[in-house]
FISE-761470 format. One record per residue (C-alpha): x, y, z; residue in three letters. Coordinates in Angstrom, 1 decimal. Layout:
N
<atom u="X" v="Y" w="Z" rest="ALA"/>
...
This chain:
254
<atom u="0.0" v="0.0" w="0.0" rest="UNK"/>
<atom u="1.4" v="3.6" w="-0.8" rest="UNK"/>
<atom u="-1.5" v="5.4" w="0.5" rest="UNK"/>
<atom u="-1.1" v="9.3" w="2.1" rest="UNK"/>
<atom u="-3.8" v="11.2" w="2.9" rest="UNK"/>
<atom u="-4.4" v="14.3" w="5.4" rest="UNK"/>
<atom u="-7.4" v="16.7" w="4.7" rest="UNK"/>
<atom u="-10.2" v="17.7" w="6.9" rest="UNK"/>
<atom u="-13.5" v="19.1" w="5.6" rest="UNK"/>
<atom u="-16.5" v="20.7" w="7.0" rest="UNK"/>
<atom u="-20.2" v="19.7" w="5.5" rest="UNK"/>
<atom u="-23.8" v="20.8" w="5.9" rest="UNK"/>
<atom u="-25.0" v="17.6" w="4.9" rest="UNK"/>
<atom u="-23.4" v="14.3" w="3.3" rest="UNK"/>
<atom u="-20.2" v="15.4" w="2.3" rest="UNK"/>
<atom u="-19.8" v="12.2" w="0.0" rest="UNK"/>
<atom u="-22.9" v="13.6" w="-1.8" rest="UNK"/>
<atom u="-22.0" v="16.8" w="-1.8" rest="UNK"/>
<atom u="-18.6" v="16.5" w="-2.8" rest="UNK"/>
<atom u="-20.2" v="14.2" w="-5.8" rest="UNK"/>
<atom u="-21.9" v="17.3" w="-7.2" rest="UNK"/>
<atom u="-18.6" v="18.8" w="-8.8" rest="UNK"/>
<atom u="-19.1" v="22.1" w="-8.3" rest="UNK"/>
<atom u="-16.2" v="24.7" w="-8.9" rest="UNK"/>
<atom u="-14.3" v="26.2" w="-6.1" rest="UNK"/>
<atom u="-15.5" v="29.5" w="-5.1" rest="UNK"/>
<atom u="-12.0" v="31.6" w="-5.7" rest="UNK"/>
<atom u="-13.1" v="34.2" w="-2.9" rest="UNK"/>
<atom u="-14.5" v="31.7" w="-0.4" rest="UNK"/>
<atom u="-11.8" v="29.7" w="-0.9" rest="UNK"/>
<atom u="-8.8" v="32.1" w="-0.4" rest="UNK"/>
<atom u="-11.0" v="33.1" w="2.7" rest="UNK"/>
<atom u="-10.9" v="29.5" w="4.2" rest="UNK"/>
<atom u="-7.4" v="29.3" w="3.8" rest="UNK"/>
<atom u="-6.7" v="32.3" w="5.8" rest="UNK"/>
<atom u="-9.0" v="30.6" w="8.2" rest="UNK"/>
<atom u="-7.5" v="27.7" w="8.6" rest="UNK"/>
<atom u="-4.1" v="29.1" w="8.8" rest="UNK"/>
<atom u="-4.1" v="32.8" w="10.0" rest="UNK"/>
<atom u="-0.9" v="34.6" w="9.8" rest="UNK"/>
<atom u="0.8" v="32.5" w="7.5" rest="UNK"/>
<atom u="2.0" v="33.6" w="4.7" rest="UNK"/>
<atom u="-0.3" v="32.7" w="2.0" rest="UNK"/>
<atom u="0.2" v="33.1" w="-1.9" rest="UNK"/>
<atom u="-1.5" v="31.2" w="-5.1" rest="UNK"/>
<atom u="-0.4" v="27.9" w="-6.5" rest="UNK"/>
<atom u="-0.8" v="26.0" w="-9.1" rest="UNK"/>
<atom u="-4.6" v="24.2" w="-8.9" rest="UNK"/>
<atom u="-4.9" v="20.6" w="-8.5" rest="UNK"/>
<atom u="-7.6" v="17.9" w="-7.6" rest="UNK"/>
<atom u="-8.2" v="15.6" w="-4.8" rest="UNK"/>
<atom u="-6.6" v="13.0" w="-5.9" rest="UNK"/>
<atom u="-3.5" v="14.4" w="-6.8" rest="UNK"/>
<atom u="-3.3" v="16.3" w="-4.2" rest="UNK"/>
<atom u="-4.7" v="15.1" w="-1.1" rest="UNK"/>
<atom u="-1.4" v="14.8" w="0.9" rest="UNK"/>
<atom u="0.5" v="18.0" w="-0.2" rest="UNK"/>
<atom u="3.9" v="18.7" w="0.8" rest="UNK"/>
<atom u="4.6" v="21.3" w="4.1" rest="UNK"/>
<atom u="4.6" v="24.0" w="2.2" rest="UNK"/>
<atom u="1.6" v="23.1" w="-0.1" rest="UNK"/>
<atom u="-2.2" v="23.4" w="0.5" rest="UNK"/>
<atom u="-5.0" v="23.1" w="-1.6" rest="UNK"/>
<atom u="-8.4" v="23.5" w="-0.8" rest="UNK"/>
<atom u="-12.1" v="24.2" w="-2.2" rest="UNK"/>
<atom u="-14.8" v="25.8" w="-1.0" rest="UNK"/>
<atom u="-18.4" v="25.8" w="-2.1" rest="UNK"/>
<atom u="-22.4" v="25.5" w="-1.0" rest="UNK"/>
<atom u="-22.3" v="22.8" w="1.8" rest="UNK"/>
<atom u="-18.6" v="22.3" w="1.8" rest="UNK"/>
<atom u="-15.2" v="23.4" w="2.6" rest="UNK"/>
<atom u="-12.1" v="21.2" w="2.8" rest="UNK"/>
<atom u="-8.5" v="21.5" w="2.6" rest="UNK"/>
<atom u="-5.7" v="19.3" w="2.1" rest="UNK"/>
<atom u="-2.5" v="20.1" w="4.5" rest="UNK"/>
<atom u="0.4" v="18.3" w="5.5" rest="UNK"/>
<atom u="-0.3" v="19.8" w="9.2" rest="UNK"/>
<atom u="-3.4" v="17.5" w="9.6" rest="UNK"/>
<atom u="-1.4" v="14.5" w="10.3" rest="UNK"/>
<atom u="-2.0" v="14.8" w="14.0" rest="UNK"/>
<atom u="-0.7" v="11.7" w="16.4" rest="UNK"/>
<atom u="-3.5" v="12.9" w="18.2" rest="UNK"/>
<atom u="-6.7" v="14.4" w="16.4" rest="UNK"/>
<atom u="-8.4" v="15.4" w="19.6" rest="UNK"/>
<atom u="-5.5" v="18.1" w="19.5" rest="UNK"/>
<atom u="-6.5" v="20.2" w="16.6" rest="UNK"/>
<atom u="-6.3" v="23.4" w="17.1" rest="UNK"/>
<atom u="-9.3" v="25.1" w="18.3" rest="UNK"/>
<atom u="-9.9" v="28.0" w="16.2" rest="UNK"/>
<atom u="-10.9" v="25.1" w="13.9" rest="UNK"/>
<atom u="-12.7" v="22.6" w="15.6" rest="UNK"/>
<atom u="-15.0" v="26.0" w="16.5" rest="UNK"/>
<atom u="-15.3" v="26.5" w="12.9" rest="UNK"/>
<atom u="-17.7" v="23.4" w="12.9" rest="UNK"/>
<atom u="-20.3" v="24.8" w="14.8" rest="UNK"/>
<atom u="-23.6" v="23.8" w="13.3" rest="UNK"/>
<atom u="-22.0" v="21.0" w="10.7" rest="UNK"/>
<atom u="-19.5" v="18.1" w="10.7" rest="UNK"/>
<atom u="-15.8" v="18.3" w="10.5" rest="UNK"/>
<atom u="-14.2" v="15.0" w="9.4" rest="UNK"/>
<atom u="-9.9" v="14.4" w="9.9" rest="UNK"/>
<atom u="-8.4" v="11.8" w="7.5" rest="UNK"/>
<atom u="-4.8" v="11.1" w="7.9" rest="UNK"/>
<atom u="-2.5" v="8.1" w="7.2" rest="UNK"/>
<atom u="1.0" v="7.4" w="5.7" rest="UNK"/>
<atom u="2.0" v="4.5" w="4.1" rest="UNK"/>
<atom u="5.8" v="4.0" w="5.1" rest="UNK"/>
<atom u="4.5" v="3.6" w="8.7" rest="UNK"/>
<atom u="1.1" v="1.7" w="8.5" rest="UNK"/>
<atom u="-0.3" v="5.1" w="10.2" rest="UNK"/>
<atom u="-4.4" v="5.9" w="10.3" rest="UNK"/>
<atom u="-5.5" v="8.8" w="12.2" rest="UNK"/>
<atom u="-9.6" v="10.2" w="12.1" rest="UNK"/>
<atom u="-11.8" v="12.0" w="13.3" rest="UNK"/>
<atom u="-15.2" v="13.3" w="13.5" rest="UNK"/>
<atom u="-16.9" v="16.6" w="15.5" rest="UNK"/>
<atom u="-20.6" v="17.5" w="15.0" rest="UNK"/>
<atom u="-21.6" v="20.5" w="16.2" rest="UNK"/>
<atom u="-17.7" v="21.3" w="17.4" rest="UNK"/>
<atom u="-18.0" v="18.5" w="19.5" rest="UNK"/>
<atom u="-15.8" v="15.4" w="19.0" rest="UNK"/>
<atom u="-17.6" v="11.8" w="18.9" rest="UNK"/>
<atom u="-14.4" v="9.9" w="17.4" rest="UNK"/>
<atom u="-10.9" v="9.9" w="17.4" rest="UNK"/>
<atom u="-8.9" v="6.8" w="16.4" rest="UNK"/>
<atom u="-5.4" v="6.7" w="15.9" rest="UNK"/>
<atom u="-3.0" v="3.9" w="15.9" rest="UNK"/>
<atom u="0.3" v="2.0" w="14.0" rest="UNK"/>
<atom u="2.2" v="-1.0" w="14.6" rest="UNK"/>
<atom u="5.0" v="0.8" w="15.8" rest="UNK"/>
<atom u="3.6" v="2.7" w="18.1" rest="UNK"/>
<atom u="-0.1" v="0.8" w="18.8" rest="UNK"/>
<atom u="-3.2" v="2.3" w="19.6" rest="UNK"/>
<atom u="-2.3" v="6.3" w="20.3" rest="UNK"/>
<atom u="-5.7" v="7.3" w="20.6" rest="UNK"/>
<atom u="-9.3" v="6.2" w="20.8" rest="UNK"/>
<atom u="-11.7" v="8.3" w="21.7" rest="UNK"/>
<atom u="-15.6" v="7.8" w="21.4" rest="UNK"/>
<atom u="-17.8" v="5.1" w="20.4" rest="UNK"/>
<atom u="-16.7" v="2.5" w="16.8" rest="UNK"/>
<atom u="-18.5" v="3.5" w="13.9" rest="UNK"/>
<atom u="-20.0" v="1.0" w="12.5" rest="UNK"/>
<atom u="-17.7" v="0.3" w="9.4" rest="UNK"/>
<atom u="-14.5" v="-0.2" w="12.3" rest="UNK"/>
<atom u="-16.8" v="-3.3" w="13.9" rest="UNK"/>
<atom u="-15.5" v="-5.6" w="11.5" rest="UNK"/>
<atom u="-11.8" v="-4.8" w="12.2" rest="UNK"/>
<atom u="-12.2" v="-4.7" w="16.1" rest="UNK"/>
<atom u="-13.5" v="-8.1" w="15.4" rest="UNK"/>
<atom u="-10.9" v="-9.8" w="13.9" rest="UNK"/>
<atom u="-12.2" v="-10.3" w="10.6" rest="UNK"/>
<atom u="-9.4" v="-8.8" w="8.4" rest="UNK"/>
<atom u="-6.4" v="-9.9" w="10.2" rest="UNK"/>
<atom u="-3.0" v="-9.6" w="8.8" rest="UNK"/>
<atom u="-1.7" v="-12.7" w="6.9" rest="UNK"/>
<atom u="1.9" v="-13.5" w="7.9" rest="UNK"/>
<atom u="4.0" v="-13.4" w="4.7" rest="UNK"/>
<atom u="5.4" v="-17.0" w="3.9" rest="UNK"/>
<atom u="8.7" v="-14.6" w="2.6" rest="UNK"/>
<atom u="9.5" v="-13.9" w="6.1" rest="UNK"/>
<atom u="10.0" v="-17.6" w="8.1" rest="UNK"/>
<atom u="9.6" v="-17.0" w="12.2" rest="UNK"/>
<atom u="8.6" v="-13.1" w="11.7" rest="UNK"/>
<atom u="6.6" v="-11.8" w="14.7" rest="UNK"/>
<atom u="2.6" v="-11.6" w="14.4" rest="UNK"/>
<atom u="1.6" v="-8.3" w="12.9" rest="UNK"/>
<atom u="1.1" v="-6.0" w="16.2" rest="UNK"/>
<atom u="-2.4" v="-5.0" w="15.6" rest="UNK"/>
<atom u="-5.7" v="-7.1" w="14.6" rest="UNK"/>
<atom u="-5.8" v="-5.4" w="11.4" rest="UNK"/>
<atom u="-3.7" v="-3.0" w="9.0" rest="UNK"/>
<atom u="-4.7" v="0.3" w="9.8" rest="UNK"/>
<atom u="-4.4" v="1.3" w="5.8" rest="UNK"/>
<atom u="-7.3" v="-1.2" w="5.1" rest="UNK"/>
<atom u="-9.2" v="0.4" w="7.7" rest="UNK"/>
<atom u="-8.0" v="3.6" w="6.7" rest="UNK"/>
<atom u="-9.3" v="3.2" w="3.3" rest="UNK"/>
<atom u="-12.7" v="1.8" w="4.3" rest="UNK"/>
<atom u="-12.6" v="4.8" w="6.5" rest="UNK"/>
<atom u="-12.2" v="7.8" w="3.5" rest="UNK"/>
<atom u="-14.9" v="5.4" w="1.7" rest="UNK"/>
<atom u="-17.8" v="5.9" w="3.9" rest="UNK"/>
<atom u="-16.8" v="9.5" w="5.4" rest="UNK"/>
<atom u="-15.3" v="11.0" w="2.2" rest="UNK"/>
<atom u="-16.8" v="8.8" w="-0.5" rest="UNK"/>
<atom u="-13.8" v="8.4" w="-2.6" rest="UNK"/>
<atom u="-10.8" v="5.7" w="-1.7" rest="UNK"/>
<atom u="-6.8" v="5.4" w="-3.0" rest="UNK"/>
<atom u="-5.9" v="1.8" w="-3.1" rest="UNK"/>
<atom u="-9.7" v="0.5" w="-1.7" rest="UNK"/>
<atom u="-12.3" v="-1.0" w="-4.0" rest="UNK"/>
<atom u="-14.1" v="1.2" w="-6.0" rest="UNK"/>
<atom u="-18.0" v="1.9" w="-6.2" rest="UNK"/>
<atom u="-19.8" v="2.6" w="-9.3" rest="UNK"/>
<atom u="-21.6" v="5.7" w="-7.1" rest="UNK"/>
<atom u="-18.2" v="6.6" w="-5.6" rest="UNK"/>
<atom u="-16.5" v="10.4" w="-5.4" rest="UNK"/>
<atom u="-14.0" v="10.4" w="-8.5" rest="UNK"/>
<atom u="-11.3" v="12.5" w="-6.9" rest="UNK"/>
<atom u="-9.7" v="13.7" w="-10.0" rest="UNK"/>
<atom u="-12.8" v="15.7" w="-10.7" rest="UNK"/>
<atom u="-12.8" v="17.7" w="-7.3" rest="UNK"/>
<atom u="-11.3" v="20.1" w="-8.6" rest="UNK"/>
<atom u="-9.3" v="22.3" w="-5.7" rest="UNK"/>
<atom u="-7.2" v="25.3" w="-6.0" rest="UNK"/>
<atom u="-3.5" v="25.6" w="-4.6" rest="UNK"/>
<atom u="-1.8" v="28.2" w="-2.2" rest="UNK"/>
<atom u="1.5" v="28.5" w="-1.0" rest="UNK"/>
<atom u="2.2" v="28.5" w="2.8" rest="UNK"/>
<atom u="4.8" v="29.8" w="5.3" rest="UNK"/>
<atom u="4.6" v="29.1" w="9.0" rest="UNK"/>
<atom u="6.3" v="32.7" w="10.2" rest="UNK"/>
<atom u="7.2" v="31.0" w="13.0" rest="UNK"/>
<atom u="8.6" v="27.9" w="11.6" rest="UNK"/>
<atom u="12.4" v="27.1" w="9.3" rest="UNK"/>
<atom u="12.6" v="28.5" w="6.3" rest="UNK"/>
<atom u="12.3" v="26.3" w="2.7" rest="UNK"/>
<atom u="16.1" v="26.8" w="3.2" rest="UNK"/>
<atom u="16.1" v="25.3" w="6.5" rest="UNK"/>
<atom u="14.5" v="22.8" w="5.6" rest="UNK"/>
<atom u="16.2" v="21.7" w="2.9" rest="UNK"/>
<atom u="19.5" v="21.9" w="4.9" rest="UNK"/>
<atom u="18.2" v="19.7" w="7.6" rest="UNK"/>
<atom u="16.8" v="16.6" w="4.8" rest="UNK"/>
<atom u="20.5" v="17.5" w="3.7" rest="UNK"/>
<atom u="22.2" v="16.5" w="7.0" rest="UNK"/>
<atom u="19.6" v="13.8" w="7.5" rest="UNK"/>
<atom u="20.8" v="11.9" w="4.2" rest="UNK"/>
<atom u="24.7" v="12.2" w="5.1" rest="UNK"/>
<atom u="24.0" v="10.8" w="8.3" rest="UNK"/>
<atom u="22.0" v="7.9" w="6.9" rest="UNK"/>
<atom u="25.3" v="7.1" w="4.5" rest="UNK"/>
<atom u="25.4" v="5.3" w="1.3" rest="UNK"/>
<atom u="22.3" v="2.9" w="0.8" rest="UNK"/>
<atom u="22.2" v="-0.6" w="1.3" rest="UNK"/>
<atom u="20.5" v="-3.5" w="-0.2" rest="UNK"/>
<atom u="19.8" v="-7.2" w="0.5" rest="UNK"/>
<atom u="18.2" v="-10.3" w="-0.7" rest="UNK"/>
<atom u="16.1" v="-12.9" w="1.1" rest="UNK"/>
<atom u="17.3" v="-16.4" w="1.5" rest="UNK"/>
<atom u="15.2" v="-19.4" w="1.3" rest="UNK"/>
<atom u="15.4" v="-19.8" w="4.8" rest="UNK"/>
<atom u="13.8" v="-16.6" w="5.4" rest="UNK"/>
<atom u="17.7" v="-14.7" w="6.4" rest="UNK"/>
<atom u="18.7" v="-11.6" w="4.4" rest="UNK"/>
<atom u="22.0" v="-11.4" w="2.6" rest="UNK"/>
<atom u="23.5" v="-8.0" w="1.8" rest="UNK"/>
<atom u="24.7" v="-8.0" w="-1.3" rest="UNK"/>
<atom u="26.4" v="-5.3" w="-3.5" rest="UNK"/>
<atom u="25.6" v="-2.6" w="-6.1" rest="UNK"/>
<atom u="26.9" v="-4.7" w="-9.1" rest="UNK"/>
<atom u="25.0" v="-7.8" w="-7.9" rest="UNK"/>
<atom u="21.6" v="-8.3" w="-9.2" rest="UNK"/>
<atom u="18.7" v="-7.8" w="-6.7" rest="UNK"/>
């Protein structure tokens, strides 16, 4: 699974419907949100994109769309360890509607959600292998059950002999996906719908976005810099029939 998500939108009414009815951002409305959403920044327009393109944007990336009955953006800063902790100038902002939280990441088998009607919160789940359930707040929807129950387990892979048991009941990116399904109506890697949400058609438009407060592009840059020389020259390895992994070298075939 390569899956990344993290967007959170606010609805009047079924957002899978709404978001099926392909309406055209509203430029104004739209530029407003983002200022919302993150005030002071420094804010400046992008190219546009669509929502499934651009549903996990890089730091310094957002892309959003407002119109009748729904407003959503797509942010690298919703990928919260703990969605009962977004900010609260936000979770206000979904006074009289719902406000839905996707967020996962494939390289860790991460799945964050949430849900708040009426600004209040009535489910937060949050959990990966590595690092188990981080949070659960509120009552299973329904479309979880199945998970909780054990009926999508995690087959061990024959290719790895004597490996440990996968450390949760079920992959979080197959819930994850079943997840954006029923509270988004479109999925990434699921199994598509006939009546599903066909992301590439929401259309959304893009901003550029500075934290005042946070590094610079330059900064950052120099830190995944230092982070490469300290990781050194890459290695690479085949498994053995016996389940062991050999290192081999660059002029030996993987």
């Amino acid at each position: 699974m390569g899956a990344k998500t993290s967007l959170i939108a606010y609805s009047d009414g079924d957002l899978p419907g709404l978001l099926r009815t392909l309406h055209r951002p509203d430029v104004a409305a739209t530029a407003a949100l983002i200022d919302r959403v993150f005030p002071g920044w420094t804010v400046s327009p992008a190219e546009p994109g669509n929502l499934s393109d651009d549903v996990r944007p890089p730091e310094d990336l957002a892309y959003a769309t407002s119109f009748p009955g729904v407003e959503l953006v797509c942010a690298d800063s919703f990928m919260l360890d703990n969605p009962s902790l977004l900010p609260a100038h936000l979770v206000e902002a979904s006074r009289g509607r719902r406000l839905v939280l996707h967020a996962m990441h494939s390289v860790v088998d991460w799945l964050a959600f949430a849900v708040w009607e009426d600004g209040r919160l009535v489910r937060s789940l949050s959990l990966s292998p590595g690092h188990g359930v981080i949070e659960n707040v509120g009552e299973p929807f329904p479309f979880e059950l199945p998970f909780w129950e054990g009926l999508h387990p995690v087959e061990p892979d024959p290719a790895w002999a004597g490996a440990s048991p996968y450390a949760l009941p079920f992959h979080p990116l197959e819930l994850g996906e079943v997840a954006l399904h029923v509270l988004f109506g479109f999925t990434i890697e699921g199994e598509v719908h006939p009546d599903d949400v066909d992301p590439e058609d929401v259309a959304l438009l893009g901003f550029n976005i500075a934290d005042p407060d946070g590094p610079t592009p330059e900064e950052r840059r120099a830190e995944l810099m230092a982070i490469r020389e300290r990781m050194g020259e890459p290695r690479f390895f085949r498994i053995q029939g016996d389940g062991s992994l050999r290192e081999i070298g660059l002029d030996e075939p993987a």
